[in-house]
C-alpha positions as CSV (number, residue, x, y, z in Angstrom):
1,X,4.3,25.9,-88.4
2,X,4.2,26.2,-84.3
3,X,7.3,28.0,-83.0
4,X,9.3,25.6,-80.4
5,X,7.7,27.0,-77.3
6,X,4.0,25.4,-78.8
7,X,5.9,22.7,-80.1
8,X,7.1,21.8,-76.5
9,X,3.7,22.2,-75.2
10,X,2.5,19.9,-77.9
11,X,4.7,17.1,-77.1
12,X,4.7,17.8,-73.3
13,X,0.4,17.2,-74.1
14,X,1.2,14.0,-75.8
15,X,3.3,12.7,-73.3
16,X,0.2,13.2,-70.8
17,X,-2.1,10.8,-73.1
18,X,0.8,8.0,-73.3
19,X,0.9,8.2,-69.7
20,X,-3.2,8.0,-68.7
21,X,-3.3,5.2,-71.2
22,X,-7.1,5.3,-71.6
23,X,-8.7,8.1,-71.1
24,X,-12.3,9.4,-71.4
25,X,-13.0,13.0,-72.5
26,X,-15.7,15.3,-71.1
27,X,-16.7,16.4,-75.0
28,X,-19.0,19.3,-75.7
29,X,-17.8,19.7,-79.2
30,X,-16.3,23.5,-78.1
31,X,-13.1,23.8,-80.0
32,X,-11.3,23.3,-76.3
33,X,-12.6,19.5,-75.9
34,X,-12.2,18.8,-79.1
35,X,-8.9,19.9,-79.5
36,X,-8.5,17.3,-76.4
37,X,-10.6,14.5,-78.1
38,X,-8.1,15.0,-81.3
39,X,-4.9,14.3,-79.3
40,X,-6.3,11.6,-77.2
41,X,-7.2,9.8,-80.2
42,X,-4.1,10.6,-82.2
43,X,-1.9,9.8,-79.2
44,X,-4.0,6.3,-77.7
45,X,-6.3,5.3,-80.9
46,X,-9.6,3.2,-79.8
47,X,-8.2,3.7,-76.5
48,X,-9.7,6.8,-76.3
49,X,-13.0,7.8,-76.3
50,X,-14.9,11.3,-76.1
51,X,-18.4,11.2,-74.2
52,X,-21.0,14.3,-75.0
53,X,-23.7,15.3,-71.8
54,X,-27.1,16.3,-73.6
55,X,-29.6,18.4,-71.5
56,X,-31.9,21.3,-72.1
57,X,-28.8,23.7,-72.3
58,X,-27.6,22.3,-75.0
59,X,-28.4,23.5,-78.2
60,X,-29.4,20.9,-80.6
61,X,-27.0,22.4,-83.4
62,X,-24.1,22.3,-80.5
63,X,-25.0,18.3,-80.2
64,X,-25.2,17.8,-83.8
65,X,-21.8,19.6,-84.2
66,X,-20.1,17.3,-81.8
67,X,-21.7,14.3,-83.5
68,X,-19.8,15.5,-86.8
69,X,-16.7,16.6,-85.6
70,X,-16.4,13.5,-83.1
71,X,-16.3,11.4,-86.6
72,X,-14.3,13.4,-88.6
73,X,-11.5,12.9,-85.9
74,X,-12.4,9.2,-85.5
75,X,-12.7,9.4,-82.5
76,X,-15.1,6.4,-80.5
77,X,-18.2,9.2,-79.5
78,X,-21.4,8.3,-77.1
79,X,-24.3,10.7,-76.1
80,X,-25.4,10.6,-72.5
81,X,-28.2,12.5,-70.8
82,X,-27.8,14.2,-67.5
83,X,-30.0,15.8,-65.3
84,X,-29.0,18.5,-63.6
85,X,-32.6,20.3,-64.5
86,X,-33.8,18.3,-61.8
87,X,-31.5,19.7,-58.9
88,X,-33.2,22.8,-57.8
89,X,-29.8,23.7,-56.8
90,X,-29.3,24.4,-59.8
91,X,-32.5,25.7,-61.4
92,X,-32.7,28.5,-59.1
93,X,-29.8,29.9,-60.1
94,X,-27.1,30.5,-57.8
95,X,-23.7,32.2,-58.5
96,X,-22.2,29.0,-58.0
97,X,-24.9,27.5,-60.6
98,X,-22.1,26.2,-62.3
99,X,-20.7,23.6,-59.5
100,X,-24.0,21.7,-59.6
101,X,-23.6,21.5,-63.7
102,X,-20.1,19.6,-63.2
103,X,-21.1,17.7,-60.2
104,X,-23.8,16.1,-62.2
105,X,-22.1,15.8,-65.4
106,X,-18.8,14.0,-63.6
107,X,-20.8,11.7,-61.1
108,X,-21.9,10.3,-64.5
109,X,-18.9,10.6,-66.3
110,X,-16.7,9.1,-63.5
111,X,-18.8,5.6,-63.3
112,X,-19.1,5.4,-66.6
113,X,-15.6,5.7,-67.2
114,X,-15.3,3.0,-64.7
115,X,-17.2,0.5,-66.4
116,X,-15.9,1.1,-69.4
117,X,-12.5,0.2,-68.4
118,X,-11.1,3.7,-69.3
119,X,-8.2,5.1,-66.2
120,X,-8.9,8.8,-66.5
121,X,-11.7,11.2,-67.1
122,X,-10.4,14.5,-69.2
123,X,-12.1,17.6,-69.7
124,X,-11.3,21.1,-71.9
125,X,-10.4,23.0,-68.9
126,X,-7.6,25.8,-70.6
127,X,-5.5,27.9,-68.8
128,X,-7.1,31.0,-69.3
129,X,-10.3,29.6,-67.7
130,X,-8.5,29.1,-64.4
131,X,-8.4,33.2,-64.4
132,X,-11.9,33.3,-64.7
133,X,-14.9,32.6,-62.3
134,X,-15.9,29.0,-62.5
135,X,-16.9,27.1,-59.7
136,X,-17.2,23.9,-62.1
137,X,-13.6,23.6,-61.7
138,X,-14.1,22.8,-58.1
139,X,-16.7,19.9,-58.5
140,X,-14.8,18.3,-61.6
141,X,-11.4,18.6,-59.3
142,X,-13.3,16.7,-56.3
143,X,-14.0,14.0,-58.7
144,X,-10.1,13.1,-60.2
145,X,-10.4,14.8,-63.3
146,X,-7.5,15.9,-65.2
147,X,-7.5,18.9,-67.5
148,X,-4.4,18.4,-69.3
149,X,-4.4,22.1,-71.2
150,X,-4.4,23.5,-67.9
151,X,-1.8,21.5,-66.8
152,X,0.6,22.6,-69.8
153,X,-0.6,26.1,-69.5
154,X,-1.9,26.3,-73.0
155,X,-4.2,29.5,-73.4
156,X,-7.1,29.5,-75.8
157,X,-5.5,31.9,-78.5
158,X,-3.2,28.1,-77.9
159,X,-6.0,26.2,-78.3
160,X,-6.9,28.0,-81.4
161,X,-3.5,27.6,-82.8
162,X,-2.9,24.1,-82.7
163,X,-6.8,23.0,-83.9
164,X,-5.3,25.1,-87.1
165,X,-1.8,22.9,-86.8
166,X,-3.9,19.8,-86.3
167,X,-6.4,20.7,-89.6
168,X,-9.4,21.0,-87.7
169,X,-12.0,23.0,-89.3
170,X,-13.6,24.7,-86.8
171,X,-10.3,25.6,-84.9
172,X,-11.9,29.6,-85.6
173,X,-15.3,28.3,-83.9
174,X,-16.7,30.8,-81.5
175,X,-17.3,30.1,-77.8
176,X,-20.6,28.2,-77.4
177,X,-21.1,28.1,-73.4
178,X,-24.6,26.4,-71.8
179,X,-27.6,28.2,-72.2
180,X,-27.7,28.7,-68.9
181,X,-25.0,31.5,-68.8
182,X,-27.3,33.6,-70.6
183,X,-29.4,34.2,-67.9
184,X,-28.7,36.6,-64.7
185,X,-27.9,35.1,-61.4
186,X,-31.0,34.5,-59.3
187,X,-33.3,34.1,-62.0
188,X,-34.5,30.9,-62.2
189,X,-33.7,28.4,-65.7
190,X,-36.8,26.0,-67.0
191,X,-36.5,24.0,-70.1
192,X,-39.2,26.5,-71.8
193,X,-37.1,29.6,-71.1
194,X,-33.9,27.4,-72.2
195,X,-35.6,26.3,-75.2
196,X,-36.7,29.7,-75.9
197,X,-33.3,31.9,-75.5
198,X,-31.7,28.9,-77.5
199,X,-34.1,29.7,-80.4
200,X,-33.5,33.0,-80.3
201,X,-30.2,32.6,-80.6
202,X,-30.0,30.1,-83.2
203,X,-32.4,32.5,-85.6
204,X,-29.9,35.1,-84.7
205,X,-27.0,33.0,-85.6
206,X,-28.6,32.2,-88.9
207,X,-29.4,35.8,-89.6
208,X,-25.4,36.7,-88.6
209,X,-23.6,33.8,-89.4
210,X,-22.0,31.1,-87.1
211,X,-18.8,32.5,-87.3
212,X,-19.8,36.0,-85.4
213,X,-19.3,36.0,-81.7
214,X,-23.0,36.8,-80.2
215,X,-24.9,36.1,-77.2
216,X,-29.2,36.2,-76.3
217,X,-29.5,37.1,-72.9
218,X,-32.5,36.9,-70.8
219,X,-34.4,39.3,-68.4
220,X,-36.9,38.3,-67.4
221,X,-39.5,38.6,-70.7
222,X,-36.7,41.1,-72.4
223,X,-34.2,39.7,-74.6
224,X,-30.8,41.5,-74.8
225,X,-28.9,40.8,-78.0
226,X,-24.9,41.4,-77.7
227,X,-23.0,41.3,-80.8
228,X,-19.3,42.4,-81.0
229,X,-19.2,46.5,-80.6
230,X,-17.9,46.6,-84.6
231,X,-20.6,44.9,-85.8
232,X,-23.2,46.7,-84.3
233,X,-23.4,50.0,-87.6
234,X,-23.8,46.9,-90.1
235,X,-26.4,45.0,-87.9
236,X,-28.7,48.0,-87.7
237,X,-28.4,48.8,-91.2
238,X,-29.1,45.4,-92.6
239,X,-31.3,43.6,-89.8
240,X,-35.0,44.0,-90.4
241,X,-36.1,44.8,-86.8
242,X,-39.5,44.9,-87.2
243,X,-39.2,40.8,-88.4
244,X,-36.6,40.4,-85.9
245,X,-38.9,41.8,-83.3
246,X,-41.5,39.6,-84.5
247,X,-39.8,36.4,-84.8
248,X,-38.3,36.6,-80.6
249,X,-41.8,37.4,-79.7
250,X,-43.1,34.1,-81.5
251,X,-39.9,32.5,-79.2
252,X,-42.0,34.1,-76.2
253,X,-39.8,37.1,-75.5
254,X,-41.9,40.6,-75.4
255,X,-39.3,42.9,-75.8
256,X,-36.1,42.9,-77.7
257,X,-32.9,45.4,-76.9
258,X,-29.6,45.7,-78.5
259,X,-26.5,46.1,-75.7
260,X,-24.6,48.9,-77.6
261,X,-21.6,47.7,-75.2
262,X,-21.3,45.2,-77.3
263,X,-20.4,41.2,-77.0
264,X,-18.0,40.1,-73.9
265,X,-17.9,36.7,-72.5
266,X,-18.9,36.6,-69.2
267,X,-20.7,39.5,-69.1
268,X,-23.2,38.6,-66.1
269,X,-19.9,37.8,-63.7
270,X,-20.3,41.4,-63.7
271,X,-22.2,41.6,-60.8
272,X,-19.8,39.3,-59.1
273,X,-17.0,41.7,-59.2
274,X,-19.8,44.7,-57.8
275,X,-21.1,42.1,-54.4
276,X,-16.7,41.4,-53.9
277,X,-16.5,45.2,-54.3
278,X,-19.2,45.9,-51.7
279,X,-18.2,43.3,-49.3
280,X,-14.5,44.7,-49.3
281,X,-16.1,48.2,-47.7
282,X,-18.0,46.5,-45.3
């Protein structure tokens, strides 16, 4: 059962969907656009339909999850590809990386949407992530799109709450960003260094479990795993290291460290907070 303040923000989410009519969602298959794809479609039916963007960040698990959980809500689902690996803006990596992601993802989206007939592009956007630093915010703003957990101010313990309510399986899935995030600002992304960190991760994943919240970062040639701090004594007792080792060099990483800090999200926004730091003494 959801207490009445949920409830409210249920309905009040409802009453958004009658109102856009048709709407198409931005659908990664993360448990935040999906928890939007499942209310579309219980609130407007076939006029509703959920659109997935497949590139190199992308894990190929991540698309296949979306394809699954798209039909199990019954939702109408399409793949498109977009490009963004072709805008050097956003292959070389800049703290605003992110803007160029969205910007290419919604000037696709938007047309489509268009021809298509639907009135209103939606995306996952909670409001917890307007706390955080993401510039995509900005690019899928500049394009009309709505981000109707945002508006109603539901948070992503929220979002976890009512995919439970609702009966969706994977409301405890962890947070699956792009592949992109796991490398440093100013280091550049190629599909061969996507494809490998993406490897990595997956055989991690299937070592761990997909239930554990983990990240493969990349430096350069060095991998840096981060799993949450209170995993950490039963991962070093049970991992085989030396096969580990082995099977992230065969990915093309030549070195492989553990982050005893353990797993946070958003971990290379770090350095963000350090160059606002600095330029607040100069």
């Amino acid at each position: 059962m959801l207490d009445s303040h949920l409830t409210a923000k249920l309905a009040h989410l409802h009453q958004i969907f009658k109102e856009c009519e048709r709407v198409l969602v931005a659908y990664s298959g993360g448990i935040d656009s999906t928890l939007v794809a499942k209310v579309a479609f219980d609130v407007l039916g076939d006029q509703a339909i959920a659109v997935t963007a497949n590139s190199p960040s992308l894990l190929p698990t991540d698309l296949e999850s979306a394809i699954t959980q798209a039909v199990e809500i019954g939702i109408t689902h399409q793949v498109i590809t977009t490009a963004e690996m072709e805008n050097p803006n956003y292959t070389s990596n800049p703290v605003n990386r992110c803007y160029f992601c969205k910007s290419e993802l919604h000037d696709r989206l938007k047309p489509l949407a268009q021809e298509l007939g639907y009135d209103y592009v939606i995306d996952g956007l909670n409001a917890d992530d307007l706390k955080d630093y993401r510039p995509g915010i900005a690019a899928a703003k500049e394009r009309g799109v709505r981000s109707p957990l945002a508006e109603v101010g539901i948070t992503k313990l929220e979002v976890r709450m009512l995919s439970k309510y609702l009966h969706l399986p994977w409301w405890n899935k962890p947070s699956q960003p792009c592949l992109s995030s796991r490398f440093p600002y100013g280091e550049s992304i190629t599909i061969s260094k996507l494809q490998r960190v993406g490897n990595a991760e997956q055989h991690l994943r299937t070592l761990m479990g997909n239930e554990i919240d983990l990240r493969v970062r990349s430096y350069g040639d060095t991998a840096q795993i981060e799993i949450p701090v209170e995993v950490i004594p039963s991962f070093v007792a049970e991992i085989d290291f030396s096969q580990l080792v082995l099977s992230f060099k065969q990915f093309g990483f030549q070195t492989v460290t553990l982050d005893l800090e353990g797993f946070r999200s958003g971990k290379l926004n770090q350095v963000l907070d350090q160059v606002l730091e600095m330029g607040s003494k100069t």
